[in-house]
N, C-alpha and C positions, 0 to 999 in steps of 0.2 A: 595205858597207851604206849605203843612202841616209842623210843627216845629216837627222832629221823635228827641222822646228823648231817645238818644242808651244806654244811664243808665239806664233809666227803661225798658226799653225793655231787656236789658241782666239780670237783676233784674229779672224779669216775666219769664224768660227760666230757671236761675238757683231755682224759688220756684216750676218751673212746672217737673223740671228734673228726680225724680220718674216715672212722669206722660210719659214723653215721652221717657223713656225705657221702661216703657209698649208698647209702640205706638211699639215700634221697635220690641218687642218678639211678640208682634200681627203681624209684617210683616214677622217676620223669620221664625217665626209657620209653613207660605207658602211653600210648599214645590215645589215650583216655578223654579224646574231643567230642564231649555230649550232643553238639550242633549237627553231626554230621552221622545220617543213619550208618554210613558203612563201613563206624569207626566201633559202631556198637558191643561188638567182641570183644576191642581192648578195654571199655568202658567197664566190663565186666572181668576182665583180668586185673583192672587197677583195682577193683573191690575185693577180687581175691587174695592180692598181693595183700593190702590191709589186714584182710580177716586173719593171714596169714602170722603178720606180724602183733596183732594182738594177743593172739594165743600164745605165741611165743613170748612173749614179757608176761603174758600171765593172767590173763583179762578172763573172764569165764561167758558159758551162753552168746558166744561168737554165732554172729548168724549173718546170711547172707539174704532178704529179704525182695524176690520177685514183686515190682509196678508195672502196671501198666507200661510204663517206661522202660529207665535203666533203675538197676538195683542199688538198695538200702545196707547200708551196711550197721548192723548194732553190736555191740558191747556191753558188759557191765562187772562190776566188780566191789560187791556189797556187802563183804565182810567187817566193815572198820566201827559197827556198831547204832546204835540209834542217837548216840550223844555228839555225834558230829555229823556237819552236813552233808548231804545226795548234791551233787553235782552234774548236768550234762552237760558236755564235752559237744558240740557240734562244729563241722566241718564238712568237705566238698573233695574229693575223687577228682571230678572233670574240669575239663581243661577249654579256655579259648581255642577258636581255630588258628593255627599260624600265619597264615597267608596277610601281606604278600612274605613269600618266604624269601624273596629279594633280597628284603629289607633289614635280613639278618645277619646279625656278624660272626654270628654263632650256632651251633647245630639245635635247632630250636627244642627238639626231644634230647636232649643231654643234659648234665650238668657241668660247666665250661668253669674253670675258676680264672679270676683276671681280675686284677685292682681290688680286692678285696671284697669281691662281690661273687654271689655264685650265679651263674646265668642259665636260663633253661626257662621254658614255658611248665609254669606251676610251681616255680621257685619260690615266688611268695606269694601265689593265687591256685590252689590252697595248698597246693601238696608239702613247700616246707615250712608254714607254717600250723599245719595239723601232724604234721611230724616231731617237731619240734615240742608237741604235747608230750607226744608217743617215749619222747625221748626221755624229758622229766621223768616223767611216770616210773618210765623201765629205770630211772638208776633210784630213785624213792623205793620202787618192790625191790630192790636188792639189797639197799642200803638197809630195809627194813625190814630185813629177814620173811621176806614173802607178803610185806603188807604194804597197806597203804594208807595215809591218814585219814583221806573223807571216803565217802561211797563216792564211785563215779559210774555215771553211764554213757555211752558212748553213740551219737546217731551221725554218719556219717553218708551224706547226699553222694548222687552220682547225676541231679538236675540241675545245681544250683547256676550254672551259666545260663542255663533256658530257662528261667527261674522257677526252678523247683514246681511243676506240676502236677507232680507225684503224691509231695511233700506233704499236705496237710490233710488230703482222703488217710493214707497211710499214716499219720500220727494218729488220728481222729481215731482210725481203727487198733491202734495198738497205745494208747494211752497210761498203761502200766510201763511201758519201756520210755517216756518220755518225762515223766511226770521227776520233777526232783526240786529241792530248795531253789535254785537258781541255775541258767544256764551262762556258760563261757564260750565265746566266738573269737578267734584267732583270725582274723580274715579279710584283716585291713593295715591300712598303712599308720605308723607313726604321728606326732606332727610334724616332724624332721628328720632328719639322720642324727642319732644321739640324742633325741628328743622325745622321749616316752610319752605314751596320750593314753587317755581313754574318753572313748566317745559314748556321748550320752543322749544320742540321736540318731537318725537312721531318716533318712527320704524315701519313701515311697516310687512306683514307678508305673504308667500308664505307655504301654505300647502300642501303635497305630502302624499301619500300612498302608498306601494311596495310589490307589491307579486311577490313569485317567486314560479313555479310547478314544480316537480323535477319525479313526476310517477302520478299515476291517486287515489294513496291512501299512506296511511303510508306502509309500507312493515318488514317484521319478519327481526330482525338486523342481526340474525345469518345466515340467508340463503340470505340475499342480501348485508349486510354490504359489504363497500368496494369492490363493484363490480357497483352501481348506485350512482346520485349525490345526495348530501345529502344537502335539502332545505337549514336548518339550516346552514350548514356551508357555502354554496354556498351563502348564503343573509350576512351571517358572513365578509366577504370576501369583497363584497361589500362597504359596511358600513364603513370598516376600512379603503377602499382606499379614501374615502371621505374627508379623511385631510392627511395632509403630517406631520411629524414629527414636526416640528415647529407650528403646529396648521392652519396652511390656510387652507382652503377651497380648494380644486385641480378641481372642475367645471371649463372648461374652459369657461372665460369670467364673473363667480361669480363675481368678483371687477369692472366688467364694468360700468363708473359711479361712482366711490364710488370717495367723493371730500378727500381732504387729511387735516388733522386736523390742522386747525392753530397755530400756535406760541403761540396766544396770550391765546387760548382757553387751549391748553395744560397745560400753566403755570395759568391759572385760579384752573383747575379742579386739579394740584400738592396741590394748596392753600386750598382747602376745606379740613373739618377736618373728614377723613376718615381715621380709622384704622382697614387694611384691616386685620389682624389677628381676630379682633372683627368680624368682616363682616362675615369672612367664620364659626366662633364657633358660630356665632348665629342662621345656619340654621346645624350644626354638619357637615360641609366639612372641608376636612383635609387637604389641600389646595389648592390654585391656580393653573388653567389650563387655557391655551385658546392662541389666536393668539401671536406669539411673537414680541417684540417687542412695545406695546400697555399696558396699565397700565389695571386694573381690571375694571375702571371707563372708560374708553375708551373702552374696549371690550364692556362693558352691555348699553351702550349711545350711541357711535356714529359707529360703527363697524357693518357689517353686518354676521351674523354667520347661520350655520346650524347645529339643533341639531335634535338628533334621540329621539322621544317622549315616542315610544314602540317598544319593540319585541316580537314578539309571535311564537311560532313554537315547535311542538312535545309534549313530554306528558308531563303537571305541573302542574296535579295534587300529590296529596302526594304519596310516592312509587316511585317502577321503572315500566319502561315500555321497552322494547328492539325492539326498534323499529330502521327505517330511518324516519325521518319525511319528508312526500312528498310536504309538504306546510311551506311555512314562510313568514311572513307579521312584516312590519313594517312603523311604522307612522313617520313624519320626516316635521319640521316647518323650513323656513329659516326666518329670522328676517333681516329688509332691511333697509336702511338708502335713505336722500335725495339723488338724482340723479339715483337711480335705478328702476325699471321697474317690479314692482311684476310679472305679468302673463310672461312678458321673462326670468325674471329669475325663473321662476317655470319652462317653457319650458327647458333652459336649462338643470337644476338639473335632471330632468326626461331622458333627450335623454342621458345624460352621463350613468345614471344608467343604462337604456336600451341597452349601448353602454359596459358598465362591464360586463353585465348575460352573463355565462357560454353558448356555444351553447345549454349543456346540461339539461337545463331549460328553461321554459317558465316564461318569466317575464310581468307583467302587474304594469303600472304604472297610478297610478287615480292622475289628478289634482284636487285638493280641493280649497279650500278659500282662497282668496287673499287678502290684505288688504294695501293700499298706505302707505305710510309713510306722516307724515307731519309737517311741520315747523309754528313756533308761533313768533311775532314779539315782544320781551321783551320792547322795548323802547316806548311801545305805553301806553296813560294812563291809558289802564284800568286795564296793569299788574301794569304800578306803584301806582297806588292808592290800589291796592291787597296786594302788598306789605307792605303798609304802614299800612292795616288793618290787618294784617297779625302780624307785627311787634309789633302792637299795644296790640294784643290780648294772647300774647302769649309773651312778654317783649322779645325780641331776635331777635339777625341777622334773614336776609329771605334770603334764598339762592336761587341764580337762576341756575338752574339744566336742565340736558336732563333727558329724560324715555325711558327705552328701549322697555318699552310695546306699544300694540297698539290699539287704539282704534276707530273703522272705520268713527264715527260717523264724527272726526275731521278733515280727512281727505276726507269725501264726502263734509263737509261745505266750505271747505279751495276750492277745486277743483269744486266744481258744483255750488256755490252761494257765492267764493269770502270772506267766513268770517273766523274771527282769531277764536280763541277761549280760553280762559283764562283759563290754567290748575291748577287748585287749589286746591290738593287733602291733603287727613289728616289723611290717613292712616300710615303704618309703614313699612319700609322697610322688617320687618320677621315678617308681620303679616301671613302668612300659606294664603293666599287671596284662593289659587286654593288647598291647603292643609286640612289635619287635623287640627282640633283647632284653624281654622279665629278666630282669633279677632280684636277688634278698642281700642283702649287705653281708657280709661272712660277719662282721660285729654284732648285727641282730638276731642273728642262728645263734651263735654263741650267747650275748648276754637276757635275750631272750629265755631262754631251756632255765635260765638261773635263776629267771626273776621267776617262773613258775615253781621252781623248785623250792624257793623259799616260800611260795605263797600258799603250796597246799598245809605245811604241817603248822602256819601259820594260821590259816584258816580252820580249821581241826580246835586247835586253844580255843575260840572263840564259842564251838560249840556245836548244837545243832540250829540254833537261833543265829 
């Protein structure tokens, strides 16, 4: 096996590091917003630029993959033998939409450097941190005279914002291009700034939509006020009965399934160093809410909740309008833990609401996207050698953490072919990821690229087991 010298190799990344934050403001440039149909052309330029930049480091079988949707980008590069492990690499193209673009301080498609941070939408969701792969990689095939230490394969979404709908017809049908010892996802936040994690959990997610019709138009306030029902308040109404005072959920059967927090897990997560007054001033919340009895790190980890995403109803533009409004919509995610049942608890949550509306309206309830929750086995080696490269790169404790995000991809590998997937992201907890002003810490770009640099040829020793 090639001797990979990870001294020179992180040597080579820190003289090329100018060089590959250009690479990155060339991929944020992309204005690669999956939400928005008539962004669809750049969605497909950001997959190009990728295919682009793989072949160029030296990737083989670059393919650019047509869904129904937007495209798949795959990869692979399987020369390093049967005695050390198949790795896939997964990662995301698309991007949030910006808006309000008010609210930024910064050109939201660029890469802006300031305080030590790089800023740009996709900065650390996902674009620099699937680069960030790219980047290891490319100084390991150099440093390695054209090779690499494990096999890798490469499946890299263009859904994952609209969660991946694509995603698991197109795995299901190309299953030789996914199938590998274990998969790695770059595509999350740290447990801190300086603080490496890896998370050994993933929340699920159930999407709803809620309209309610109240007349067949808006109507003059003065000659119908308080005489018809009024969308607004009537969807008002609803919404609030959705939790009881103490914070629960009042869905009958919401908790169905839900396992009860261990002993030992509780007194773990007391132990980590989280200071939750710092937590809530770092996104400007003024304080704590949510289910009682349950710590703040408990609600956003292992807790299943449901939140209202938007409201929309009557006139908000600037001015008054004196109207009833005949219409009110609103958007509403539940976030799901092990033992739950996305599409039943989406059923649920809808027949309740359906079960609130006033006679006096017409309610329509759309089920949207659904996403599994899924479980990661920490004791296995390829979190602890992660760890250890982790540790390494970055001088400090690794904490092993849950997420209360979700990411489908993990959850289709884990249930439809059986694989873990090593969560190893290096973001930051207030990086604004779905906000204004995303950024990635310019320390997590950098000590980031090293901890993986050291992890592959460390992983490779270990074998193909």
């Amino acid at each position: 096996m090639t001797d990979w010298t990870v001294d020179e190799a992180i040597a080579l990344t820190r003289k090329e590091e100018k060089d590959n934050i250009a690479r990155l403001r060339e991929f944020v440039r992309i204005e690669s917003v999956s939400m928005t149909p008539a962004r669809a052309d750049d969605v497909m330029r950001a997959s190009e630029w990728l295919a682009h930049e793989l072949r160029r480091i030296g990737f083989e079988h670059v393919r650019i993959h047509e869904t129904e949707g937007h495209p798949i980008v795959t990869a692979d590069w399987l020369n390093a033998g049967s005695d050390v492990p198949t790795v896939l690499i997964y990662g995301h193209v698309d991007v949030q939409p910006v808006e309000p673009v008010s609210e930024w301080t910064v050109p939201p498609f660029d890469i802006t450097e300031r305080d030590d941070r790089l800023y740009g939408r996709g900065s650390t969701d996902d674009k620099g941190q699937l680069l960030m792969h790219l980047v290891a990689l490319d100084a390991l095939m150099r440093n390695g005279g054209g090779r690499l230490p494990c096999n890798f394969k490469l499946v890299v979404d263009a859904e994952e914002e609209i969660g991946s709908p694509s995603l698991l017809g197109w795995m299901k049908s190309n299953p030789e291009l996914v199938t590998a010892d274990f998969a790695v996802v770059s595509d999350s936040p740290m447990y801190d700034y300086n603080m490496p994690s890896i998370a050994c959990s993933l929340r699920g997610i159930a999407n709803l939509e809620v309209e309610l019709r109240s007349a067949d138009g808006d109507v003059h306030a003065g000659q119908f006020g308080g005489a018809i029902a009024n969308a607004a308040r009537s969807l008002s109404r609803i919404l609030a009965a959705l939790h009881d005072a103490d914070g629960c959920v009042t869905v009958p059967g919401f908790y169905d399934g839900v396992p009860s927090i261990a002993r030992e897990e509780r007194e773990r997560f007391a132990c980590l160093p989280f200071d939750e007054n710092a937590w809530m001033a770092s996104v400007g919340a003024l304080g704590a809410e949510g289910e009682a009895g349950f710590s703040t790190l408990e609600r956003t980890w292992v807790r299943p909740t449901l939140e209202i995403n938007g409201l929309f109803s009557g006139h908000i533009a600037e001015g008054t309008k004196a109207i009833v409004p005949a219409v009110a919509t609103a958007k509403l995610s539940c976030r799901l833990v092990a033992g739950q049942d996305p599409e039943a608890l989406q059923n649920k949550v809808a027949e309740h609401i359906a079960a609130l509306a006033p006679a006096n309206v017409r309610c329509m309830v759309k089920r949207l996207s659904v996403v599994p929750p899924a479980a990661i086995d920490h004791r296995s080696a390829a979190v602890q050698l992660a760890a250890s490269s982790l540790a390494q790169a970055f001088a400090t404790e690794v904490f092993l953490v849950r997420d209360g995000g979700a990411i489908p991809a993990v959850a289709h590998l884990k249930d439809h072919f059986s694989m873990d997937t090593l969560l190893m992201g290096f973001g930051c907890p207030d990086e604004n990821k779905h906000g204004p002003d995303e950024w990635l810490a310019m320390l997590h770009f950098r000590k980031g690229i090293e901890a993986l640099i050291a992890y592959w040829p460390a992983l490779a020793r270990t074998g193909a087991q």
